[in-house]
PASEBA-1860 file (N, C-alpha, C; in nm, 3 decimals):
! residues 157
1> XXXXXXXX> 19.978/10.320/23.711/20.093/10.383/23.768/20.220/10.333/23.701 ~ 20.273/10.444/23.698/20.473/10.360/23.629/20.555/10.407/23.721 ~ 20.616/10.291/23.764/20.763/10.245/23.857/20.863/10.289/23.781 ~ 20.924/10.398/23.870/21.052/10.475/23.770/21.146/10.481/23.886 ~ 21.320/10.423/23.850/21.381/10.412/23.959/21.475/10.561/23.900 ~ 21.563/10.571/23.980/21.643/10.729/23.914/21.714/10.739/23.789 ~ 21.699/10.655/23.679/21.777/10.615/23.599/21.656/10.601/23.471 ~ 21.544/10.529/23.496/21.478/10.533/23.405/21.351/10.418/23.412
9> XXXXXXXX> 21.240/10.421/23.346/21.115/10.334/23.356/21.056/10.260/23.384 ~ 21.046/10.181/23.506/21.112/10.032/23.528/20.955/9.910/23.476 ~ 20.815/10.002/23.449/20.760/9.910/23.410/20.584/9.959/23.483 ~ 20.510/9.897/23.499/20.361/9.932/23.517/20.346/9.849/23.624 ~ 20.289/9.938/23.731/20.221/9.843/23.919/20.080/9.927/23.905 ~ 20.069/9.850/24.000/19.891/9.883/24.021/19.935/9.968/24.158 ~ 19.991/9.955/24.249/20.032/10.046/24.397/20.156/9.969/24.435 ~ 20.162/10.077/24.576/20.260/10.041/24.671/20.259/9.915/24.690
17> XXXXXXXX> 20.344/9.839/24.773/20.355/9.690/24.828/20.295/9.763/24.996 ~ 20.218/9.583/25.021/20.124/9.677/25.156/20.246/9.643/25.234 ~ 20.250/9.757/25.385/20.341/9.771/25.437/20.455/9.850/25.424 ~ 20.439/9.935/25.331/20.512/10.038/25.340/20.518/10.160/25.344 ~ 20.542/10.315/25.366/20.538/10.422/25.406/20.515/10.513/25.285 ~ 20.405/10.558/25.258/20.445/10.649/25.112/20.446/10.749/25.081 ~ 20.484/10.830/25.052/20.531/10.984/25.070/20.434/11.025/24.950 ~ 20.391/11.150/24.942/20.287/11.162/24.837/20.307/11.334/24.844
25> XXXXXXXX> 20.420/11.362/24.690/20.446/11.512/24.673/20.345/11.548/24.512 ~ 20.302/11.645/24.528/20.222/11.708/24.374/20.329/11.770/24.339 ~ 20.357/11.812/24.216/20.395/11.837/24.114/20.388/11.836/23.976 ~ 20.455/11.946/23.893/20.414/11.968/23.748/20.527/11.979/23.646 ~ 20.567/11.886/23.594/20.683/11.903/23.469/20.599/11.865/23.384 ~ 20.669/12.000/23.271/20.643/12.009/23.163/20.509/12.045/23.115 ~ 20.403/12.116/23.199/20.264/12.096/23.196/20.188/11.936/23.276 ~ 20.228/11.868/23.253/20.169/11.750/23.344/20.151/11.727/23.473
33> XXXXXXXX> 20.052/11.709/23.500/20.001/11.712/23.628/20.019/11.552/23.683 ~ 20.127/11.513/23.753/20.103/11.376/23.823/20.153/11.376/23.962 ~ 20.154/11.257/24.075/20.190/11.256/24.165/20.228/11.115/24.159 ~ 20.381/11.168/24.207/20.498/11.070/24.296/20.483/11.021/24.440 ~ 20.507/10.907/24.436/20.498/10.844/24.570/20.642/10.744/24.601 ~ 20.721/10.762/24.714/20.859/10.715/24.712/20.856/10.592/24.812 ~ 20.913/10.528/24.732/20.840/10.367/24.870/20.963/10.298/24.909 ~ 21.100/10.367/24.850/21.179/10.324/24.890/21.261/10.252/24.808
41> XXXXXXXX> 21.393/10.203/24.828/21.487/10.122/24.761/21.521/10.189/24.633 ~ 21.505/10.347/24.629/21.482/10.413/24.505/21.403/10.378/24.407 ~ 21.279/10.365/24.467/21.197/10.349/24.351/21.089/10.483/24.441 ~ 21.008/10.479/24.294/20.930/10.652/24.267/20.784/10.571/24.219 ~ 20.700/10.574/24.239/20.580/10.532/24.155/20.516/10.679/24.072 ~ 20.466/10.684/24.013/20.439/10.811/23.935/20.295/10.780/23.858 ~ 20.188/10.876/23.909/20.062/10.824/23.830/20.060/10.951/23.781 ~ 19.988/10.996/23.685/19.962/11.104/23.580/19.755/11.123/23.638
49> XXXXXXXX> 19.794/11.284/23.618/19.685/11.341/23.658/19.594/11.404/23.613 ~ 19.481/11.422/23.594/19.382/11.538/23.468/19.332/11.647/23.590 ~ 19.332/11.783/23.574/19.271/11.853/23.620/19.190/11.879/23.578 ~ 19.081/11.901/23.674/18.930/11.960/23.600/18.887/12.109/23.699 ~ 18.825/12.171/23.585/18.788/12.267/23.643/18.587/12.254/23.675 ~ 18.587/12.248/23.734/18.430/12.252/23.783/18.345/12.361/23.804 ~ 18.297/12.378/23.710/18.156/12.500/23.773/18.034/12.488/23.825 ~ 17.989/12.585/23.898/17.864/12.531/23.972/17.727/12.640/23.843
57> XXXXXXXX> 17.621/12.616/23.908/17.526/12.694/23.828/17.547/12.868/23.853 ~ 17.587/12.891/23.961/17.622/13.006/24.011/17.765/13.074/23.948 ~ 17.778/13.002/23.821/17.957/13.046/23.742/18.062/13.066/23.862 ~ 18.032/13.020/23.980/18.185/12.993/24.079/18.197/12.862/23.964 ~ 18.375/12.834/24.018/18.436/12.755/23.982/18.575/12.723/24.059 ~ 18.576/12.576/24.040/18.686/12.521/24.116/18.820/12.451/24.059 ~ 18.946/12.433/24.110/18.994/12.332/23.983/19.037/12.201/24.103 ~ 18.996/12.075/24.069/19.040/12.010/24.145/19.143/11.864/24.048
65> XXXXXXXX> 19.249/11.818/24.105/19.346/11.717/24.016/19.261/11.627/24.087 ~ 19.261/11.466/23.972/19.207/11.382/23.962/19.278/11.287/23.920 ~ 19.268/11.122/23.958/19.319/10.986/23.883/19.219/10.958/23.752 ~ 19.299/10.937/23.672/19.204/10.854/23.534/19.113/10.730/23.583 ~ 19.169/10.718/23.712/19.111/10.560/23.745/18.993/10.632/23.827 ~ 18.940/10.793/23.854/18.842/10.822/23.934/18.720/10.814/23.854 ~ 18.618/10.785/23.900/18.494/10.785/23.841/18.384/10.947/23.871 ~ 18.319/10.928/23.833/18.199/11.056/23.858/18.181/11.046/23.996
73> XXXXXXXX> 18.108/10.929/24.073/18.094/10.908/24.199/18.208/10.934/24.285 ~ 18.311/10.895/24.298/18.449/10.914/24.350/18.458/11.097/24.335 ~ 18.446/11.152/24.243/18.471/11.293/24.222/18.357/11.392/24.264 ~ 18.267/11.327/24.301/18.177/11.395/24.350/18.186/11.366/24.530 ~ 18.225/11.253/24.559/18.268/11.259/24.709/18.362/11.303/24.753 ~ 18.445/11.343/24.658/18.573/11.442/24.673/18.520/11.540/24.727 ~ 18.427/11.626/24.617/18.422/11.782/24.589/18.332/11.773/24.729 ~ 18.231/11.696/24.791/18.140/11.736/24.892/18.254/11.715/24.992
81> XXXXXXXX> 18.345/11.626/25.006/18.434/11.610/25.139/18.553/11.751/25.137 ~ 18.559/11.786/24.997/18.625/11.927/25.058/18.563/12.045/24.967 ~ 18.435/12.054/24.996/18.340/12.155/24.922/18.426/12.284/25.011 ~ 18.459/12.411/24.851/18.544/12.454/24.880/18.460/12.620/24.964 ~ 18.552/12.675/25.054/18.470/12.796/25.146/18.406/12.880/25.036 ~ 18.455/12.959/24.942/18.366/12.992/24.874/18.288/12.976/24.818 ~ 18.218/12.856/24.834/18.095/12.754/24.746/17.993/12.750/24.861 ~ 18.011/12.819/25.001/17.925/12.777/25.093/17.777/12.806/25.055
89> XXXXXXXX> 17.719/12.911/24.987/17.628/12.941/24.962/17.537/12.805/24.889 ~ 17.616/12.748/24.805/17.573/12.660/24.711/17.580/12.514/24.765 ~ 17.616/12.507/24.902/17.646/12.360/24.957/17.513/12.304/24.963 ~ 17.549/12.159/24.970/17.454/12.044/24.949/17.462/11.948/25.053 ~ 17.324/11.853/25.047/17.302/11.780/25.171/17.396/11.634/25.161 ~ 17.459/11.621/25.017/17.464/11.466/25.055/17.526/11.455/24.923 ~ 17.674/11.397/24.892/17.727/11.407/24.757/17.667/11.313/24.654 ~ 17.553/11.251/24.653/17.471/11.110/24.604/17.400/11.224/24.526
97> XXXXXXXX> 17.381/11.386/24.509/17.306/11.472/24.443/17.412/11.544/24.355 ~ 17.509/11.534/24.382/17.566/11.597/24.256/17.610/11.518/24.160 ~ 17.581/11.554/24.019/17.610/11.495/23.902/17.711/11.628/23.780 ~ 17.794/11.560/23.720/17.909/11.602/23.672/17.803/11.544/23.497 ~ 17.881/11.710/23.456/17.776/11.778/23.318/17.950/11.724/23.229 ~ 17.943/11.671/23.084/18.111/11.688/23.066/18.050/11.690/22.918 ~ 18.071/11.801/22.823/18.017/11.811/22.683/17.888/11.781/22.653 ~ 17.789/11.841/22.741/17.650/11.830/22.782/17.605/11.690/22.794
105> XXXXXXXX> 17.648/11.619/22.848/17.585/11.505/22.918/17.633/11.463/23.020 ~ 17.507/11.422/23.062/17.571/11.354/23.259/17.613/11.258/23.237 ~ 17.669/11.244/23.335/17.803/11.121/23.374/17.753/11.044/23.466 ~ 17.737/10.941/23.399/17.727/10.836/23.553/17.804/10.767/23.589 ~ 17.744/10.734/23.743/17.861/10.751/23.858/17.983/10.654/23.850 ~ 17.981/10.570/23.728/18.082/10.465/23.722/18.182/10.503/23.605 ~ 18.137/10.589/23.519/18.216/10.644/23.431/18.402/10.724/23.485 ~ 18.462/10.690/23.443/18.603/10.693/23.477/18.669/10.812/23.409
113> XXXXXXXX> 18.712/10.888/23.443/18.808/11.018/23.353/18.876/10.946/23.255 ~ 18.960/10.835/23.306/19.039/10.717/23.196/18.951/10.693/23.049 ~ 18.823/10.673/23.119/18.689/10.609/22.993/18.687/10.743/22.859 ~ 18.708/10.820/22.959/18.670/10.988/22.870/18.776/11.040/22.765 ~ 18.886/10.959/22.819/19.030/10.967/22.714/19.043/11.140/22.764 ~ 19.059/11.174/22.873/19.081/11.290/22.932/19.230/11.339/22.910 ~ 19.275/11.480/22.837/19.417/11.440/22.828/19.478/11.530/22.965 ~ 19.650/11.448/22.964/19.671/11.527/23.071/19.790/11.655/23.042
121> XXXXXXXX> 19.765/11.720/23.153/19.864/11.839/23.120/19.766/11.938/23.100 ~ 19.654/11.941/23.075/19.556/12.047/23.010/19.435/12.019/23.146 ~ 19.353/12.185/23.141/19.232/12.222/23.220/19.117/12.163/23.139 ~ 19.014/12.029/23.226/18.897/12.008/23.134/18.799/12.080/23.197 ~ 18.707/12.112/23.202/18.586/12.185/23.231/18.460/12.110/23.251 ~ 18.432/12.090/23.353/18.298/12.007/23.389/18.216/12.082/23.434 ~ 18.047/12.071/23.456/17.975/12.168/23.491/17.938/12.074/23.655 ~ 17.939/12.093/23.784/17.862/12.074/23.856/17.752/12.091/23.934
129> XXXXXXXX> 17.648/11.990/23.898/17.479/12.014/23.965/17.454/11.961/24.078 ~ 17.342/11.995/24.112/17.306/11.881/24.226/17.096/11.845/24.153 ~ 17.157/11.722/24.125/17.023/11.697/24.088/16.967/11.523/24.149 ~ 16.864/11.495/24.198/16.837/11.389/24.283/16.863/11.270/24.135 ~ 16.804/11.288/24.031/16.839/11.143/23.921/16.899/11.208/23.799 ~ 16.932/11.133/23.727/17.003/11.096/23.599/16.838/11.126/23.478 ~ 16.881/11.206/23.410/16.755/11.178/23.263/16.771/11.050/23.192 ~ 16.679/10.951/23.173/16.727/10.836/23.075/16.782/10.810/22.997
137> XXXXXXXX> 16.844/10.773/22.900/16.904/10.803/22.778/16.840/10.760/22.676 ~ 16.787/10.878/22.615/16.699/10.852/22.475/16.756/10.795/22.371 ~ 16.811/10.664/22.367/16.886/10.585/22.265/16.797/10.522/22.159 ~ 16.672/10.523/22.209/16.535/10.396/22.133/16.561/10.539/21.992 ~ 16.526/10.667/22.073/16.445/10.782/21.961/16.531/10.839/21.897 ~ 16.699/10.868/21.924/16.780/10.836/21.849/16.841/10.804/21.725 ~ 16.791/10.635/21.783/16.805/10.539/21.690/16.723/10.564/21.545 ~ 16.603/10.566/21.596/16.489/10.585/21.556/16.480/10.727/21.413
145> XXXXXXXX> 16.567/10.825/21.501/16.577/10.940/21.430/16.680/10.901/21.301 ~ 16.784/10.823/21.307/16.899/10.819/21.234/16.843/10.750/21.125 ~ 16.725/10.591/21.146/16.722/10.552/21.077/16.600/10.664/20.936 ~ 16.499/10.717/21.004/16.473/10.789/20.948/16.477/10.872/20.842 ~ 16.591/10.924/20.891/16.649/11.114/20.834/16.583/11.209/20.933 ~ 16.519/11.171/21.025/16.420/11.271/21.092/16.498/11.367/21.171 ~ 16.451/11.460/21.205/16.503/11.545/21.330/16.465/11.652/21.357 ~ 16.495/11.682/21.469/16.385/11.781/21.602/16.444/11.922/21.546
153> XXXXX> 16.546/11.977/21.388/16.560/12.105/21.405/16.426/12.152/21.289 ~ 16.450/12.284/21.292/16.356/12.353/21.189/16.375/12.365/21.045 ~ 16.258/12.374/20.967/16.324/12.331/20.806/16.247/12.507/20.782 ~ 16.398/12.602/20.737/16.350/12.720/20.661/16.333/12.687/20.540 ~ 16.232/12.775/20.524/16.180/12.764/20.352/16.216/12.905/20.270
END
């Protein structure tokens, strides 16, 4: 977050000071998506925001704003705590089943939008599933392939 008093930048906080009242408006300059929080003595805290757009398998889609500091898990207890009315068809028992697709691979649940170098101001596009586990990550065969030259496409002749 950056502490900005009306004048100009005042420097990097992690939050509010506890004990105080914080006002929390959305807004968009310039394309950027962040939210202000006013805590007083003229000071503004200001965190910067990534929107994502989410699709389900059913091509509905949602757009919901997000912290860089949110993870997969965090964004998936979002989307089930305000799974949106037109998604009712597609609702789920328990947000511990949906997993977030981001340039064809799943995300696990500790992975951070921040980690992803997500930029802001712009729509990212995530796919949302509901699937009970994670596929392993084939890193051994991979590896394996690189050192090689090998690989799983077809050789025309």
């Amino acid at each position: 977050m950056v502490a900005v008093d009306s004048k100009s930048v005042t420097g990097y906080v992690d939050g509010a000071a506890a004990g105080t009242n914080v006002f929390i408006v959305d807004f968009v300059i310039l394309n950027i998506f962040y939210k202000k929080k006013s805590i007083g003595n003229g000071r503004i805290f200001v965190s910067f925001q990534i929107n994502l757009r989410l699709i389900l398998v059913s091509g509905k889609t949602k757009e919901f704003l997000f912290s860089p500091n949110d993870s997969a898990s965090d964004i998936a207890k979002h989307v089930y705590d305000n799974w949106p009315m037109d998604w009712e068809e597609e609702q789920v028992s328990s947000p511990n089943i949906l997993r977030l697709i981001y340039q064809g691979r799943f995300l696990h649940g500790n992975v951070t939008l921040g980690a992803l170098k997500l930029p802001f101001g712009k729509t990212t596009v995530m796919h949302l599933v509901a699937r009970e586990t994670l596929p392993e990550p084939n890193s051994q065969g991979q590896r394996n392939r690189e050192k090689t030259g090998e690989s799983n496409c077809c050789v025309i002749l």
